[in-house]
PDB file of N, CA, C and O in Angstrom, chain B, residues numbered from 101:
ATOM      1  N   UNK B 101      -3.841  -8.412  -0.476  1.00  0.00           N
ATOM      2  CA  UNK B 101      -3.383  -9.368  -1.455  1.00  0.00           C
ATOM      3  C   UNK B 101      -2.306  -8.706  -2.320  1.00  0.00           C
ATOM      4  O   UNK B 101      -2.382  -7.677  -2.990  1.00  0.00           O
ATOM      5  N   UNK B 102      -1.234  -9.592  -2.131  1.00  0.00           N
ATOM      6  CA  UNK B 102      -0.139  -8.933  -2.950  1.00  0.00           C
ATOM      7  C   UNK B 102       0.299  -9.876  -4.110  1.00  0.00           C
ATOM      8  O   UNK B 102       0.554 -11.058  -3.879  1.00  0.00           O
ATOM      9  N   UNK B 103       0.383  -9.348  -5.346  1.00  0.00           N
ATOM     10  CA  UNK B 103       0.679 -10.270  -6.593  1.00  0.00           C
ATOM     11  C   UNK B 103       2.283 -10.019  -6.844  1.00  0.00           C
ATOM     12  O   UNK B 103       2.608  -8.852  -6.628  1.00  0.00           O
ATOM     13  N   UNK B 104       3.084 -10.674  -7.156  1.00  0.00           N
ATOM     14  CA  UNK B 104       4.821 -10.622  -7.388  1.00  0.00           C
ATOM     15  C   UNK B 104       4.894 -11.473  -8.277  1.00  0.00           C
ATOM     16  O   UNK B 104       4.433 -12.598  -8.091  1.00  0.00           O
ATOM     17  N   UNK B 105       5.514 -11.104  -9.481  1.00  0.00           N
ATOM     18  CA  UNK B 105       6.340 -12.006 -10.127  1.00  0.00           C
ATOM     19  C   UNK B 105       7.488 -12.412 -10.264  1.00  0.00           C
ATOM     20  O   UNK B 105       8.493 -11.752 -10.530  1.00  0.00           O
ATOM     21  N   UNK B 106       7.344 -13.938 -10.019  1.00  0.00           N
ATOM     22  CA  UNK B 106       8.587 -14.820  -9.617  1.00  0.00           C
ATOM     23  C   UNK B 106       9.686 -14.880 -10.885  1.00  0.00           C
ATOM     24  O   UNK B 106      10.902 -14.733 -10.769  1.00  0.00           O
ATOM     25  N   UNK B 107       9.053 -15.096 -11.946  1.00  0.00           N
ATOM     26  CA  UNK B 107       9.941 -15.518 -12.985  1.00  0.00           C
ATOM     27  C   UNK B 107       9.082 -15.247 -14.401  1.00  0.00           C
ATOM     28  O   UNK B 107       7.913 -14.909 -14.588  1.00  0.00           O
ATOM     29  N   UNK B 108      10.160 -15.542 -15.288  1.00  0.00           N
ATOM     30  CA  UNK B 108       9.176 -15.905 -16.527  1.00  0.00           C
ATOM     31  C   UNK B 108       8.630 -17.311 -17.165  1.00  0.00           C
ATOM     32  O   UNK B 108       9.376 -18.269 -17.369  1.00  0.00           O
ATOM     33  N   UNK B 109       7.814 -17.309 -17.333  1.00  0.00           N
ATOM     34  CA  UNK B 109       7.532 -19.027 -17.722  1.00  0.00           C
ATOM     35  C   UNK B 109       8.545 -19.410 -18.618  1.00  0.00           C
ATOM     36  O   UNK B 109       8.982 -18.545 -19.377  1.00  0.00           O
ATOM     37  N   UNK B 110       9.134 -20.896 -18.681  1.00  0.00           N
ATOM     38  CA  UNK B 110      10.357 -20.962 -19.267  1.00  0.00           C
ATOM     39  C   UNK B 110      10.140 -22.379 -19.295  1.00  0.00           C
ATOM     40  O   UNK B 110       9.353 -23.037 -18.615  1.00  0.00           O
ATOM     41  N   UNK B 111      11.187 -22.868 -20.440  1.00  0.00           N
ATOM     42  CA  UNK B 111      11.158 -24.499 -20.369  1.00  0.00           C
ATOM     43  C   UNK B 111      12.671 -24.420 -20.232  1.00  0.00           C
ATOM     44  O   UNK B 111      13.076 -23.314 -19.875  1.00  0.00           O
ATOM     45  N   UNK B 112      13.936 -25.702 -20.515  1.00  0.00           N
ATOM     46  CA  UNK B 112      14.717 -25.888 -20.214  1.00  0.00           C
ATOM     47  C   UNK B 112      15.962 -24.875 -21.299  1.00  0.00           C
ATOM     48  O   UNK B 112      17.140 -24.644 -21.028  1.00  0.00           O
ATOM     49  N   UNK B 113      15.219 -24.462 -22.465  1.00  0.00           N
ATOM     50  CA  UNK B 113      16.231 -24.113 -23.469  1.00  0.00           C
ATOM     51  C   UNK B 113      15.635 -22.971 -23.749  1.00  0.00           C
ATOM     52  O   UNK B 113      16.432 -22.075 -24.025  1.00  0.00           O
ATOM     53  N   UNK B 114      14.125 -22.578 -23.787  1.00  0.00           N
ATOM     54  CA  UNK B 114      13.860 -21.654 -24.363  1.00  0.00           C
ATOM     55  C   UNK B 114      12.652 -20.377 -22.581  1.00  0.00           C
ATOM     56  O   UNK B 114      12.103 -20.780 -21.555  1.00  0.00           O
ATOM     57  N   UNK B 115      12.775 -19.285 -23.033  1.00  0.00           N
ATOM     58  CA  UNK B 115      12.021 -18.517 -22.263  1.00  0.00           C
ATOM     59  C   UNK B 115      10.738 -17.726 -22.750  1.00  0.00           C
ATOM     60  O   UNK B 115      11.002 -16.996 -23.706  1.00  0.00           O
ATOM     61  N   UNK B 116       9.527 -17.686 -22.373  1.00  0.00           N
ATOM     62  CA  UNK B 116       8.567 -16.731 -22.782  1.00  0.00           C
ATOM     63  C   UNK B 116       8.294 -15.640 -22.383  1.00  0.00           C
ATOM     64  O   UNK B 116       7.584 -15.648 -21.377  1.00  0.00           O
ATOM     65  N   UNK B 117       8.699 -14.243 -22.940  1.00  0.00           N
ATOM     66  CA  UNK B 117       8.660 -13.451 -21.997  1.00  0.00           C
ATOM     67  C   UNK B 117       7.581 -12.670 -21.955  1.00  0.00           C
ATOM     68  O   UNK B 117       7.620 -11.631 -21.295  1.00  0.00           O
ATOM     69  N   UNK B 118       6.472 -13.032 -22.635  1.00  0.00           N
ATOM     70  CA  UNK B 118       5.265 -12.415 -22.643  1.00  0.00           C
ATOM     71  C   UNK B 118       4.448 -12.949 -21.370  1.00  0.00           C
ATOM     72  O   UNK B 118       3.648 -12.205 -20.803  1.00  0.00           O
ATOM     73  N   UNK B 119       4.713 -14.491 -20.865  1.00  0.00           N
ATOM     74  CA  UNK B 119       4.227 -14.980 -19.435  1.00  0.00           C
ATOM     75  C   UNK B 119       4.818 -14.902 -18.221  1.00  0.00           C
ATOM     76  O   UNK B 119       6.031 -14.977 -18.415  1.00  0.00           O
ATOM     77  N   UNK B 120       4.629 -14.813 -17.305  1.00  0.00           N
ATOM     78  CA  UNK B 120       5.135 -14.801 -15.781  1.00  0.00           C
ATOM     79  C   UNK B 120       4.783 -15.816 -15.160  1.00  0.00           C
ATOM     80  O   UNK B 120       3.712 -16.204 -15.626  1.00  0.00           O
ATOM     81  N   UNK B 121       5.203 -16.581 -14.177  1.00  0.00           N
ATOM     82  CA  UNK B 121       4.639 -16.911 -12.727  1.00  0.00           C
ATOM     83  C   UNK B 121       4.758 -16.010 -12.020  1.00  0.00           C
ATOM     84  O   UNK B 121       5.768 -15.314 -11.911  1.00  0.00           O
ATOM     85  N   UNK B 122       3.553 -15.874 -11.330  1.00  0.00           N
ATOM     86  CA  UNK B 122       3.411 -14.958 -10.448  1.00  0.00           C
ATOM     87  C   UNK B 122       2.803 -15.753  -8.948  1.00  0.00           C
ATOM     88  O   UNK B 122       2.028 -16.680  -8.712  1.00  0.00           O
ATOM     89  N   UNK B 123       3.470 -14.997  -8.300  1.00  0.00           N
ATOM     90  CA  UNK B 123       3.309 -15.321  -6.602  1.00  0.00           C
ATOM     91  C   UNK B 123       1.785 -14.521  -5.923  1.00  0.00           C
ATOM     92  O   UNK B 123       1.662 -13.297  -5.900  1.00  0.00           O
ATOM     93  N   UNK B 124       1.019 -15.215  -5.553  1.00  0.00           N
ATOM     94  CA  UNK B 124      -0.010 -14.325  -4.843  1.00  0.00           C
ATOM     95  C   UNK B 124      -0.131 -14.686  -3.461  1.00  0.00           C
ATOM     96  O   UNK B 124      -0.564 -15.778  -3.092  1.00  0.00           O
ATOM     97  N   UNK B 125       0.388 -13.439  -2.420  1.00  0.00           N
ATOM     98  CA  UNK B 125       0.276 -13.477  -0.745  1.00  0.00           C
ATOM     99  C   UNK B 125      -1.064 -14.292  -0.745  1.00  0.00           C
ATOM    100  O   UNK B 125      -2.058 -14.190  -1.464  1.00  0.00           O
ATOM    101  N   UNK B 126      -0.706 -15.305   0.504  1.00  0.00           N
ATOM    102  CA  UNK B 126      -2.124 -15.775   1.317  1.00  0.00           C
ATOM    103  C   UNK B 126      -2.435 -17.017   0.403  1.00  0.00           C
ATOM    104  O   UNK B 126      -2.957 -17.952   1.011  1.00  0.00           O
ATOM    105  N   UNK B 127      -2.258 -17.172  -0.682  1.00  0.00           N
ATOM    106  CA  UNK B 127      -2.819 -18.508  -1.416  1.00  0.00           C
ATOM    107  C   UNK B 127      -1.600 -19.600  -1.248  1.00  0.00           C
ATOM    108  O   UNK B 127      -0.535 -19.056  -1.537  1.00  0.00           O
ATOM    109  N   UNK B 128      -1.424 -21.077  -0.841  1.00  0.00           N
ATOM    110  CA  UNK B 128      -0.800 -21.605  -0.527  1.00  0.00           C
ATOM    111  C   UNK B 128      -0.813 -23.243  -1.436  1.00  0.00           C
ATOM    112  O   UNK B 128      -0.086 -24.236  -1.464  1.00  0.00           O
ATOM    113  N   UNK B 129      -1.971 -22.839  -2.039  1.00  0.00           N
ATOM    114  CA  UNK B 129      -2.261 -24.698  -2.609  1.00  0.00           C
ATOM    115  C   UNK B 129      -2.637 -24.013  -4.161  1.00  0.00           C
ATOM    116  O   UNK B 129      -2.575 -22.874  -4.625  1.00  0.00           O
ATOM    117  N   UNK B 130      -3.061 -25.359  -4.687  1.00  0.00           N
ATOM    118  CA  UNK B 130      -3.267 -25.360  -6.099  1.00  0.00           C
ATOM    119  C   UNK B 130      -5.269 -25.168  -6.193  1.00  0.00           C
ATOM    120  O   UNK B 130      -5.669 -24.759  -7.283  1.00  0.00           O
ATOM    121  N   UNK B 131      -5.948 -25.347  -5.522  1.00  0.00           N
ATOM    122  CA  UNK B 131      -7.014 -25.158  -5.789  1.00  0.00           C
ATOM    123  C   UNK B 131      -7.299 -23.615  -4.946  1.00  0.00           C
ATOM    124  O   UNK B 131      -8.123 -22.909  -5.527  1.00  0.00           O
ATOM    125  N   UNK B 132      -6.819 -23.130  -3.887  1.00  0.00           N
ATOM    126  CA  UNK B 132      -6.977 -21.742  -3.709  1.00  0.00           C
ATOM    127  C   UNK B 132      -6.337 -20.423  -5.353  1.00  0.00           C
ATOM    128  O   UNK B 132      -6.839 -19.380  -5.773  1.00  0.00           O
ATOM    129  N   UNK B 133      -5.142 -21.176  -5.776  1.00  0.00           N
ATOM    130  CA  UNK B 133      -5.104 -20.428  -7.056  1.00  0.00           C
ATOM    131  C   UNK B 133      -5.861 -20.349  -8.438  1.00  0.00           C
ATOM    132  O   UNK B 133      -5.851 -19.570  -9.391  1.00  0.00           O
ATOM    133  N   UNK B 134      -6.715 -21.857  -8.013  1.00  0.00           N
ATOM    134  CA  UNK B 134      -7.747 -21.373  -9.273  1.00  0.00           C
ATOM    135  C   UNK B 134      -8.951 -20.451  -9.355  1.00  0.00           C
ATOM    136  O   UNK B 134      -9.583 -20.320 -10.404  1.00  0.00           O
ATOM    137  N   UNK B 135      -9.189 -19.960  -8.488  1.00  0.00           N
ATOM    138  CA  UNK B 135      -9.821 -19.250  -8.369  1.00  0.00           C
ATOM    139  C   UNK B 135      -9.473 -17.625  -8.565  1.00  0.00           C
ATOM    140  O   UNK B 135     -10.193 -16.637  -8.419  1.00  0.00           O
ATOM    141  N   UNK B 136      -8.162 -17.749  -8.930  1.00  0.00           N
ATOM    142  CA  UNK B 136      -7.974 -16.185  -9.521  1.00  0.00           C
ATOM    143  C   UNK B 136      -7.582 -16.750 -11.303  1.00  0.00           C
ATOM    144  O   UNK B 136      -6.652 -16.206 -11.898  1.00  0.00           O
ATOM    145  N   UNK B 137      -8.096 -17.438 -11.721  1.00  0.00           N
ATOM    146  CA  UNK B 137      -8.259 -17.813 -13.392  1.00  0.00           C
ATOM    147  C   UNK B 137      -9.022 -17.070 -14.008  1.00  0.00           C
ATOM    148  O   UNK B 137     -10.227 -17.133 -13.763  1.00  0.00           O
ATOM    149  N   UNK B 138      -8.661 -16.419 -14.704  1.00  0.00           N
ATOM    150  CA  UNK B 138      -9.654 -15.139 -15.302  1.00  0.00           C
ATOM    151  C   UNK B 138      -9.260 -13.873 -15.054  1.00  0.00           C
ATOM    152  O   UNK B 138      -9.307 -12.965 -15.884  1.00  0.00           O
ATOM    153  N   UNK B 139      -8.882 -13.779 -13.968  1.00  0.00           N
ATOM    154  CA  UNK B 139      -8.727 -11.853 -13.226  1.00  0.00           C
ATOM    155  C   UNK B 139      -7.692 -11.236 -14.433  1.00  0.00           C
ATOM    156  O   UNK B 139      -6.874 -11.803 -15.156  1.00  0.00           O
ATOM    157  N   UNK B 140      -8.010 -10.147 -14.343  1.00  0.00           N
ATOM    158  CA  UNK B 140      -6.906  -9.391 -15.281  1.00  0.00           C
ATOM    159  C   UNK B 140      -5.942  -8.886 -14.037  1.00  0.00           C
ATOM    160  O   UNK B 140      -6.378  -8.937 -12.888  1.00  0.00           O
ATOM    161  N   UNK B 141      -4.372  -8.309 -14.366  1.00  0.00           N
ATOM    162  CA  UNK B 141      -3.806  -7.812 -13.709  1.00  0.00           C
ATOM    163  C   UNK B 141      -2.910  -6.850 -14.800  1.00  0.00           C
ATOM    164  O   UNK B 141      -2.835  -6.968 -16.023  1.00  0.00           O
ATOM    165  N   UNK B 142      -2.300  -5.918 -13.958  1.00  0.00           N
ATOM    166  CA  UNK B 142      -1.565  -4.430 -15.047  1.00  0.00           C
ATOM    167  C   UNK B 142      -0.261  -4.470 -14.033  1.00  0.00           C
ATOM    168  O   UNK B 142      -0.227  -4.599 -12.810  1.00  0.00           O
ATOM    169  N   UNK B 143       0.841  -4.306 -15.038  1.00  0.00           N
ATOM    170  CA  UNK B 143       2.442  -4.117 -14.241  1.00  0.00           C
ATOM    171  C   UNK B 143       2.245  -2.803 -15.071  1.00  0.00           C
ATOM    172  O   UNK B 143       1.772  -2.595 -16.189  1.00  0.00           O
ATOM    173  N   UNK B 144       2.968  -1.720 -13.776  1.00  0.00           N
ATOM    174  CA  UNK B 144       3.028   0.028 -14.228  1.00  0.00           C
ATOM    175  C   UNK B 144       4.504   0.186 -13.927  1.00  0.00           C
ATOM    176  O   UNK B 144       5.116  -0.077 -12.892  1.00  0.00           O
ATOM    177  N   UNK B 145       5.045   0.812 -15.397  1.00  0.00           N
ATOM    178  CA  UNK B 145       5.910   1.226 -15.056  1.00  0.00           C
ATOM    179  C   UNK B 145       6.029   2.799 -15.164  1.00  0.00           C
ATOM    180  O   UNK B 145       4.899   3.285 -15.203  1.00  0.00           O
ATOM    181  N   UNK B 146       6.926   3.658 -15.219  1.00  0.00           N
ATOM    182  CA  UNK B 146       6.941   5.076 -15.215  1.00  0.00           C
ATOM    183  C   UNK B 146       6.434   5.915 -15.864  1.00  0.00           C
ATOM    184  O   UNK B 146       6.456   7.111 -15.575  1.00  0.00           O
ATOM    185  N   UNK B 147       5.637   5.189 -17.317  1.00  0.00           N
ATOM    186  CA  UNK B 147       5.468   5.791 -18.219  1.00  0.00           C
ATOM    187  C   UNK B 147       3.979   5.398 -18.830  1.00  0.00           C
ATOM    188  O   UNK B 147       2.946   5.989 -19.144  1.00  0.00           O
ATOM    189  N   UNK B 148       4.647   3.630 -18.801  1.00  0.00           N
ATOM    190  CA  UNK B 148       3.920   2.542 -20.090  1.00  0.00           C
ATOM    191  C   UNK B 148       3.298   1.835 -18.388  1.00  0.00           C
ATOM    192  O   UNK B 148       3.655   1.990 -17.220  1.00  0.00           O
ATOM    193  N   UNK B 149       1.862   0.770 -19.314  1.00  0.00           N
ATOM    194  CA  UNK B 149       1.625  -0.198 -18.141  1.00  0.00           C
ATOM    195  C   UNK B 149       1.553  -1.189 -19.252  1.00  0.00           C
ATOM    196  O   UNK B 149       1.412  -0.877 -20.434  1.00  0.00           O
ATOM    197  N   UNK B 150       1.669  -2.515 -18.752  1.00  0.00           N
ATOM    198  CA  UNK B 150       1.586  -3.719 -19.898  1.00  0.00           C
ATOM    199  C   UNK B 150       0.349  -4.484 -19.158  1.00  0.00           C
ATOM    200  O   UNK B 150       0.147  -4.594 -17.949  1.00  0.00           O
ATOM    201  N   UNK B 151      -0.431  -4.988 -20.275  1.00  0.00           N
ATOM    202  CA  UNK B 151      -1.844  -5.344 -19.422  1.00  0.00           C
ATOM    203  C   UNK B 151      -1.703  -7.067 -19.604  1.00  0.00           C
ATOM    204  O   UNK B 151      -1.114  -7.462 -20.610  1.00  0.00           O
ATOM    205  N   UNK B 152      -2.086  -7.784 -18.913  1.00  0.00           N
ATOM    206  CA  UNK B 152      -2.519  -9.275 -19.077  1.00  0.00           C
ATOM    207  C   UNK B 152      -3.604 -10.210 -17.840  1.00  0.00           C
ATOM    208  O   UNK B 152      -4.283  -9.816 -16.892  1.00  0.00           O
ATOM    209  N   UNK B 153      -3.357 -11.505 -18.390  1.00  0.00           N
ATOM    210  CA  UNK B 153      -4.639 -12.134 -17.800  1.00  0.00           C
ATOM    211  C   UNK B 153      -4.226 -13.364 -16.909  1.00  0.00           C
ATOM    212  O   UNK B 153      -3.536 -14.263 -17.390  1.00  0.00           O
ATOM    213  N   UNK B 154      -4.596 -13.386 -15.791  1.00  0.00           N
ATOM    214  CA  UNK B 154      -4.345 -15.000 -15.162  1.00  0.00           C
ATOM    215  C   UNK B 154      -5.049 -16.181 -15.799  1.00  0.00           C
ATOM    216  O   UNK B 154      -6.243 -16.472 -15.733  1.00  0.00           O
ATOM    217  N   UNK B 155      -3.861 -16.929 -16.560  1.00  0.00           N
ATOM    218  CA  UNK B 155      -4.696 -18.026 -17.346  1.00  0.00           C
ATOM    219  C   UNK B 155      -4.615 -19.553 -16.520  1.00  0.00           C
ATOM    220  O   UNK B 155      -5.548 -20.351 -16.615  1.00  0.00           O
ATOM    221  N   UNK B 156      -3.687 -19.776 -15.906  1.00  0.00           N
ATOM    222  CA  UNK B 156      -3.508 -21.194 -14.874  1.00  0.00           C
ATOM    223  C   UNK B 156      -2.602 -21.194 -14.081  1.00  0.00           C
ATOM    224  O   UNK B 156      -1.515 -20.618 -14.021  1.00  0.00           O
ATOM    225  N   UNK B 157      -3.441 -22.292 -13.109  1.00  0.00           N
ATOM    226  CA  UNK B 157      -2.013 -22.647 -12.276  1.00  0.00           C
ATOM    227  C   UNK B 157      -1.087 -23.261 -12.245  1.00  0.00           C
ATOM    228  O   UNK B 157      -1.125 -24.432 -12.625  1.00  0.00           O
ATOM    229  N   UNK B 158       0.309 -22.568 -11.685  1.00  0.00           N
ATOM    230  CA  UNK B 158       1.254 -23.392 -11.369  1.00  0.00           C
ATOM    231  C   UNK B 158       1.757 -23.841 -10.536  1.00  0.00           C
ATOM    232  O   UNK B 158       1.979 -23.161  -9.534  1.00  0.00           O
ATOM    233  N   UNK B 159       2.177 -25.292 -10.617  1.00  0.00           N
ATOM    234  CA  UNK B 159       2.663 -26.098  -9.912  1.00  0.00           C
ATOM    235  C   UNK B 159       1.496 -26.273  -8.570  1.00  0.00           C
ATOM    236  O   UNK B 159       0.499 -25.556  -8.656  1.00  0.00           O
ATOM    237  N   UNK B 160       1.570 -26.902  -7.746  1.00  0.00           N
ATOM    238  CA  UNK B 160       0.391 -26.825  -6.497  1.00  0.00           C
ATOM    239  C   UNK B 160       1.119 -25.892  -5.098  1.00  0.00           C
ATOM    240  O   UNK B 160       1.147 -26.437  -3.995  1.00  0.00           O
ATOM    241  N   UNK B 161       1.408 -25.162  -5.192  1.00  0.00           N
ATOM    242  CA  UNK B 161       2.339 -24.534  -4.189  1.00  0.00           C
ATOM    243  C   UNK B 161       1.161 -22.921  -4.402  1.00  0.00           C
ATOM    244  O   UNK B 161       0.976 -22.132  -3.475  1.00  0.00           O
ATOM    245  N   UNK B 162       0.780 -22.829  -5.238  1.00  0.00           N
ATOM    246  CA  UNK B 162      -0.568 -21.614  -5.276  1.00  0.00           C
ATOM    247  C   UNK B 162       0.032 -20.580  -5.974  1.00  0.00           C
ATOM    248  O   UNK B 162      -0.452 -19.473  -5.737  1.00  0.00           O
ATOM    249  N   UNK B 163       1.440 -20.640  -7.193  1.00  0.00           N
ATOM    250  CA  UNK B 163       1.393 -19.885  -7.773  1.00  0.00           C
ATOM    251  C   UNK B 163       0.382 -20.080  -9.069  1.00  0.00           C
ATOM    252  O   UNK B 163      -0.486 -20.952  -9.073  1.00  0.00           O
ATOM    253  N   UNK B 164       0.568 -19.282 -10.027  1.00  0.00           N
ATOM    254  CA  UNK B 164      -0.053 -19.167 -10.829  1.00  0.00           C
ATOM    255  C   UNK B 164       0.457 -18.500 -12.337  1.00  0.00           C
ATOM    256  O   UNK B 164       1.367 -17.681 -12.216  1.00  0.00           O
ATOM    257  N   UNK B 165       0.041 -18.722 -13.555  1.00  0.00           N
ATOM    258  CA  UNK B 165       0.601 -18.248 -14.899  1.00  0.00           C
ATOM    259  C   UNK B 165      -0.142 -17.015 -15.787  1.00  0.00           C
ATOM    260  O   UNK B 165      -1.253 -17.091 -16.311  1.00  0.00           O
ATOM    261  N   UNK B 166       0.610 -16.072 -15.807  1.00  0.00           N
ATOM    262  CA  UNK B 166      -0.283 -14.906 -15.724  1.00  0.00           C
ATOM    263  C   UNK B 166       0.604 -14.418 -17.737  1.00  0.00           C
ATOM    264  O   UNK B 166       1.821 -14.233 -17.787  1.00  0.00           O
ATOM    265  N   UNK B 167      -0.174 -14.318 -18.920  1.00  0.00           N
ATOM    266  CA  UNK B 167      -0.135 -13.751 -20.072  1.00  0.00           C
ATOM    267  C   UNK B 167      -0.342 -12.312 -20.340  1.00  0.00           C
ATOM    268  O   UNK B 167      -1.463 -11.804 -20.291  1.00  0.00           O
ATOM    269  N   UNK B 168       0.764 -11.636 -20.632  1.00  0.00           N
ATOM    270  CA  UNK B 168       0.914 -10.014 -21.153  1.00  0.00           C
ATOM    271  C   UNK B 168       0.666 -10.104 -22.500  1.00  0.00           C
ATOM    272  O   UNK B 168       0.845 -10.992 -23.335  1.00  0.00           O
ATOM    273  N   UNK B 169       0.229  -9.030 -22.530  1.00  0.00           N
ATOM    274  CA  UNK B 169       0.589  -8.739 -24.026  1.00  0.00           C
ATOM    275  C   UNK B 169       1.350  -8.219 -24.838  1.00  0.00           C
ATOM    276  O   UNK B 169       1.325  -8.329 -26.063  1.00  0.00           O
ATOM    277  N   UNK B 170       2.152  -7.551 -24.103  1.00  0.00           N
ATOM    278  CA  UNK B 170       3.826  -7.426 -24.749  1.00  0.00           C
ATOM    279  C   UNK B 170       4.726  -8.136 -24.213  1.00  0.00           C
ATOM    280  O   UNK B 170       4.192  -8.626 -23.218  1.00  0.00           O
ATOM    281  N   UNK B 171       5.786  -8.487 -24.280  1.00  0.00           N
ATOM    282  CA  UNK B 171       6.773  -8.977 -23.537  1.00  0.00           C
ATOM    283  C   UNK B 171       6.853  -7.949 -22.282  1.00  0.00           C
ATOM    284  O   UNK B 171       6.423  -6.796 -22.316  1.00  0.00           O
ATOM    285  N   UNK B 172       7.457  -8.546 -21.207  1.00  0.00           N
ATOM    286  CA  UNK B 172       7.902  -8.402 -20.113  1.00  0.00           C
ATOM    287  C   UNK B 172       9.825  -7.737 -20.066  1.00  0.00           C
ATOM    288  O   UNK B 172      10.759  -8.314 -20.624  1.00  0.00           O
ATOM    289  N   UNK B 173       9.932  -6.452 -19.258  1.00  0.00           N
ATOM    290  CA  UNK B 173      11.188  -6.401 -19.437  1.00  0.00           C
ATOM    291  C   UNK B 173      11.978  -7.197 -18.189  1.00  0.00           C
ATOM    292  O   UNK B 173      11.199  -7.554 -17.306  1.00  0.00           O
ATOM    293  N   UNK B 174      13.018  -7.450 -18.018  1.00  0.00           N
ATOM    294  CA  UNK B 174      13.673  -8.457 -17.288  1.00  0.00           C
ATOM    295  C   UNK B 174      13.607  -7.283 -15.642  1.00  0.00           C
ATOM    296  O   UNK B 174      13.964  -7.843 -14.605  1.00  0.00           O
ATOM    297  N   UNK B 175      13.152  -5.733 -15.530  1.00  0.00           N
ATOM    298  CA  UNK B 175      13.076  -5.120 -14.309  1.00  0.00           C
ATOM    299  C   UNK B 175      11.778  -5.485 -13.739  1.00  0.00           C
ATOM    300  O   UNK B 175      11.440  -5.067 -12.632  1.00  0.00           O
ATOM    301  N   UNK B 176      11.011  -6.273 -14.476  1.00  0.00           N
ATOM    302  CA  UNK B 176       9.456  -6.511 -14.160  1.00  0.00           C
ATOM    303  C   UNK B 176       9.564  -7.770 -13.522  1.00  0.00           C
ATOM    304  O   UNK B 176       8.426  -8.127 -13.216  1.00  0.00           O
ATOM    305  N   UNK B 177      10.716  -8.912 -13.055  1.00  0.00           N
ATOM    306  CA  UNK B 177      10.712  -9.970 -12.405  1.00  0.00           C
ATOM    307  C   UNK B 177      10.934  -9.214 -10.700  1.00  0.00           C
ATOM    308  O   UNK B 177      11.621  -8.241 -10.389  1.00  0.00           O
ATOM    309  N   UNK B 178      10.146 -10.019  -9.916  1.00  0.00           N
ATOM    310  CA  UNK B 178      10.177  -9.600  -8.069  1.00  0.00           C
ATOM    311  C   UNK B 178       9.812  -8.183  -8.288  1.00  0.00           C
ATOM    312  O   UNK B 178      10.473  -7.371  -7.641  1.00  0.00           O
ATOM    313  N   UNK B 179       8.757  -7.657  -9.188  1.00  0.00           N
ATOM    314  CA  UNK B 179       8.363  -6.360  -8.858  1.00  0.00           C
ATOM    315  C   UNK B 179       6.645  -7.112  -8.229  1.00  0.00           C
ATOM    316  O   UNK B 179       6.383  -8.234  -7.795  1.00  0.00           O
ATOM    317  N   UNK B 180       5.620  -5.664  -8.490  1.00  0.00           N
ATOM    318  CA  UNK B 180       4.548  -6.066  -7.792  1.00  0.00           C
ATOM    319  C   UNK B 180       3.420  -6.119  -8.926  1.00  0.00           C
ATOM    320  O   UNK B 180       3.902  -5.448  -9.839  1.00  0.00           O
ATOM    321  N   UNK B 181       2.807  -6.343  -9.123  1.00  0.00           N
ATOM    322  CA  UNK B 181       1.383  -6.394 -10.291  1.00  0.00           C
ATOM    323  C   UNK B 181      -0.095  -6.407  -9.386  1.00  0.00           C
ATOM    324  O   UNK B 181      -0.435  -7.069  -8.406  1.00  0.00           O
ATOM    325  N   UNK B 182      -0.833  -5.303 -10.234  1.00  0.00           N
ATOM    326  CA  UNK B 182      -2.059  -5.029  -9.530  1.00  0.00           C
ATOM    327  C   UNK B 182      -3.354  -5.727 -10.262  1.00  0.00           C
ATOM    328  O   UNK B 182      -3.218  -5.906 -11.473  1.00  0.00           O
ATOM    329  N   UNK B 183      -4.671  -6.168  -9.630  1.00  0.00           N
ATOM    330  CA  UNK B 183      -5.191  -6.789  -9.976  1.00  0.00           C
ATOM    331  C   UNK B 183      -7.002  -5.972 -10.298  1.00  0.00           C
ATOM    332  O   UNK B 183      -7.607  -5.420  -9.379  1.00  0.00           O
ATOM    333  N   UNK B 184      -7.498  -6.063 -11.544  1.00  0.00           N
ATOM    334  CA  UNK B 184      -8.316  -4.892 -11.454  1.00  0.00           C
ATOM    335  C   UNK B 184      -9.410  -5.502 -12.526  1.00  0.00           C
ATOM    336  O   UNK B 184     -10.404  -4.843 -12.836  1.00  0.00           O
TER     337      UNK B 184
END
C-alpha cells in the first residue's frame, strides 16, 4: 500500500496547506477509502517529519483528505507518506 499526495485541499480562491488529498494504491471507490478514516500517517523529510490524520473522503474515485499539523511544504506534493 502506497499513500501519495496529490495536492493540497483547496477551494477556488483560497488553499489549505495544512490538508492534502492523498492517493492510496489499490483503493478505487469511495467506500473502500473509508475505511482508512482514522489511520494516522507521517511525511519524513531529512531532518523534520510532520505528523497528521486521515479525516475523509474524497470525491468517490478512493482518494481521501488527510490533516497535518503544520503546514505542508509545496516539495511534499507527489511525494510518498507512511501510515503507522
Amino acid at each position: 500500500m502506497v499513500l501519495k499526495i496529490v495536492s493540497y485541499r483547496r477551494g477556488r480562491k483560497t488553499q489549505n496547506v495544512n490538508q492534502a488529498i492523498v492517493e492510496i494504491s489499490g483503493v478505487s471507490n469511495r467506500e473502500e477509502a473509508k475505511k482508512y478514516i482514522g489511520k494516522r500517517v507521517e511525511i519524513k523529510f531529512s531532518k523534520a517529519s510532520i505528523k497528521g490524520v486521515i479525516t475523509a473522503p474524497h470525491g468517490n474515485s478512493g482518494k481521501v483528505v488527510a490533516h497535518f499539523r503544520r503546514g505542508l511544504p509545496g516539495q511534499a506534493i507527489n511525494s510518498e507518506i507512511k501510515v503507522y
